[in-house]
C-alpha positions in Angstrom: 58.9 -46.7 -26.7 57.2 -48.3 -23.5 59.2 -45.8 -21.5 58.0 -42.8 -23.6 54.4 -44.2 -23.6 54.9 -44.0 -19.5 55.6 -40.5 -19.4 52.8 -39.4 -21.5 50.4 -41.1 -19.3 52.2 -40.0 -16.0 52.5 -36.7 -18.0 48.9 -36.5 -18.7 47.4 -37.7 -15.3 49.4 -35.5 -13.7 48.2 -32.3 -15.8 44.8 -33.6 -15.2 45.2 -33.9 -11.3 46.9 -30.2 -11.3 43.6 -28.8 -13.4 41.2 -30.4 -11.2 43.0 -29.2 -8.2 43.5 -25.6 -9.6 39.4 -25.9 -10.4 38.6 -27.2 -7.3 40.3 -24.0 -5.7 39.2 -21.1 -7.7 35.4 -22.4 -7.4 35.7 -22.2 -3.7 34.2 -18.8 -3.2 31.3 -17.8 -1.8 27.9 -18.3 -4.7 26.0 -14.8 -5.5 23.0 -15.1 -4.2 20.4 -13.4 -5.4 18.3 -10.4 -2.8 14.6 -10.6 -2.3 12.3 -8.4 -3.1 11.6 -5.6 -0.6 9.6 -2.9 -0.3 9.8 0.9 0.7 9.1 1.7 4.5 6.2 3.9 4.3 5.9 6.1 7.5 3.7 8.5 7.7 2.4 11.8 10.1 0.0 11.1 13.1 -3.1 11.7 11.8 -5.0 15.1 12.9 -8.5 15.6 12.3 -10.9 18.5 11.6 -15.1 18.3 11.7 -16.5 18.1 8.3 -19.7 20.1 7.7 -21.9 20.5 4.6 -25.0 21.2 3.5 -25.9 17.5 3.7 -27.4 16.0 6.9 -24.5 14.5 8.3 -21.0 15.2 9.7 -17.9 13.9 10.4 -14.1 14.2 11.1 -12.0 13.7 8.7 -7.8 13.8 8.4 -6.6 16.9 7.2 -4.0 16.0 5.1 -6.6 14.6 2.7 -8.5 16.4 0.4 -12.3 15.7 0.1 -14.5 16.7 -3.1 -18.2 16.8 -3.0 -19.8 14.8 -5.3 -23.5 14.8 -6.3 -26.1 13.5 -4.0 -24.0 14.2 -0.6 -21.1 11.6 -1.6 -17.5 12.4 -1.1 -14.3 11.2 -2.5 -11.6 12.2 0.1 -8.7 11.7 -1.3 -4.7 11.2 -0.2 -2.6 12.0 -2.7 0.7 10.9 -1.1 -0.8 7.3 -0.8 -2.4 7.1 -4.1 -5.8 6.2 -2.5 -9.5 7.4 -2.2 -12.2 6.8 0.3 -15.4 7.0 -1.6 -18.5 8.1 0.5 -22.3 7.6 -1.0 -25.2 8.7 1.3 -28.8 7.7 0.4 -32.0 8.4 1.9 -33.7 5.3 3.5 -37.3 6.2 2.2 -38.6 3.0 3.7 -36.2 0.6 1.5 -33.5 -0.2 4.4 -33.6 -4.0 3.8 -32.4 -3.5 0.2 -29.3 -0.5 0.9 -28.4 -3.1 3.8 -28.5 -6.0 1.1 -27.0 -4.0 -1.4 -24.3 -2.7 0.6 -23.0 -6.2 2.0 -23.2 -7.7 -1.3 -20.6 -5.2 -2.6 -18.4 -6.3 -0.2 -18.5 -10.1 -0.4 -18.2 -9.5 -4.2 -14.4 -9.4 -3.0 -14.7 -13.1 -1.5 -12.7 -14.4 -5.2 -9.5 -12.2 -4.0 -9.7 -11.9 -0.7 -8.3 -14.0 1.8 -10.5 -13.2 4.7 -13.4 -10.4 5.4 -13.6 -9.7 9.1 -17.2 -7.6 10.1 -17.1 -5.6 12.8 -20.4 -4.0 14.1 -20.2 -0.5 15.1 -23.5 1.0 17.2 -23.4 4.2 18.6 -27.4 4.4 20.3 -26.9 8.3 21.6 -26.3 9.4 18.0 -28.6 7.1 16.2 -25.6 5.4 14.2 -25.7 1.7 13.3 -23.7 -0.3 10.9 -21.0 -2.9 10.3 -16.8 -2.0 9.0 -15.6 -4.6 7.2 -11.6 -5.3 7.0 -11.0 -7.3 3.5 -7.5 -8.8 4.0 -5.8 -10.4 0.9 -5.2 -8.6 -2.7 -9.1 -7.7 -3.1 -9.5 -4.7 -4.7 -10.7 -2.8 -1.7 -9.3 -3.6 2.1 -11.6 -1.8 3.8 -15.5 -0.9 3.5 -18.4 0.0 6.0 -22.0 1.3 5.8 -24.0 3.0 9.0 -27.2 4.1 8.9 -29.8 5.1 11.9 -32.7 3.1 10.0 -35.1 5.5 9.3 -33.9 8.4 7.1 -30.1 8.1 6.4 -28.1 5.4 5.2 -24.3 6.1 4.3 -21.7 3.7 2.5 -17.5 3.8 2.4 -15.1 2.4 0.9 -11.5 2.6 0.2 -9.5 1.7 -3.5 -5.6 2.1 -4.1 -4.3 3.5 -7.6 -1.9 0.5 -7.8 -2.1 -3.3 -8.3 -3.6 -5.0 -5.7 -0.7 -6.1 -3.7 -1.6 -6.3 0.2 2.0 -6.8 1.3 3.3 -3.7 -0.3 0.4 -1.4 0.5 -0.3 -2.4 3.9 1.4 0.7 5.9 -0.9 3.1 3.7 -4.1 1.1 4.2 -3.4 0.8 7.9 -3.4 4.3 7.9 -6.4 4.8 5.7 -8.6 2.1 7.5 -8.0 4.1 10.6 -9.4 7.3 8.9 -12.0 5.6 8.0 -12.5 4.3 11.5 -12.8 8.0 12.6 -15.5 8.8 9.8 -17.7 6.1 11.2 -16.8 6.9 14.8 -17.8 10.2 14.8 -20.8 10.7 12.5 -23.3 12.6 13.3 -26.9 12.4 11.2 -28.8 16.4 11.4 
């Protein structure tokens, strides 16, 4: 009996040793590791750009792949379909009030201070065509990225700003509001009050 008591120990250790070897070498392969998350490469057409006229008192360029709609009062909502966005434009008369559209216009955009990350200000003056006022870049998931007013402080006073049809997500809408920003850029650039 001591012999037989042998073998099933030997017997047994030796099963366990070949299972833990046999495990050991069919968990050698390489783990499955998840991929991040990624996002589409949005490329888009070099922007061209055509004059804007109306029968409001200013004008402007504006891309012509978007499509802008006249509102009442002389605002716009120029719209790109492709990039799910909309550059809303509101034009005032100053009527001697130009301390509350200035306050009243910065205010909207440092309502985005809870979201946003940073809010750079950029003053834009233009003294041959009378056009004065600050673009704001809002970086971080605010609701808006980009914003400006310009006025020439006596009769006109104009505001812009940009929204995305789609969760604030800067990352992932970057290329688009790149693009956008720069349009707006243009408006501001090369408005002209009648």
């Amino acid at each position: 009996m001591v012999n037989c008591k042998v073998i099933n120990k030997s017997g047994f250790i030796f099963t366990v040793l070949v299972f833990s070897c046999l495990l050991f070498l069919s968990s050698c392969k390489n783990d499955v590791v998840p991929k991040p998350a990624s996002y589409l490469r949005l490329d888009y057409n070099e922007a061209t750009y055509a004059r804007f006229e109306d029968d409001c008192p200013f004008e402007f360029e504006v891309n012509s792949e978007a499509k802008i709609e006249k509102d009442k009062n002389c605002g716009f909502t120029i719209n790109y379909p492709k990039m799910k966005a909309t550059i809303y434009l509101t034009y005032k008369p100053v009527n001697g009030d130009i301390n509350m559209l200035l306050k009243d216009a910065q205010k909207l955009t440092y309502e985005h201070v809870i979201k946003a990350d940073d809010i750079l200000e950029q003053p834009f003056l233009n003294a041959s065509k009378k056009v004065y006022g600050m673009f704001y870049q809002v970086d971080g998931n605010a609701a808006t990225n980009s914003q400006f007013y310009v006025t020439d402080s006596v009769k006109h006073f104009m505001t812009g700003a940009v929204y995305f049809y789609a969760k604030p997500n800067f990352d992932s809408i970057m290329p688009a509001a790149s693009y956008v920003k720069n349009d707006m850029q243009r408006i501001v650039e090369t408005l002209k009050w009648k």
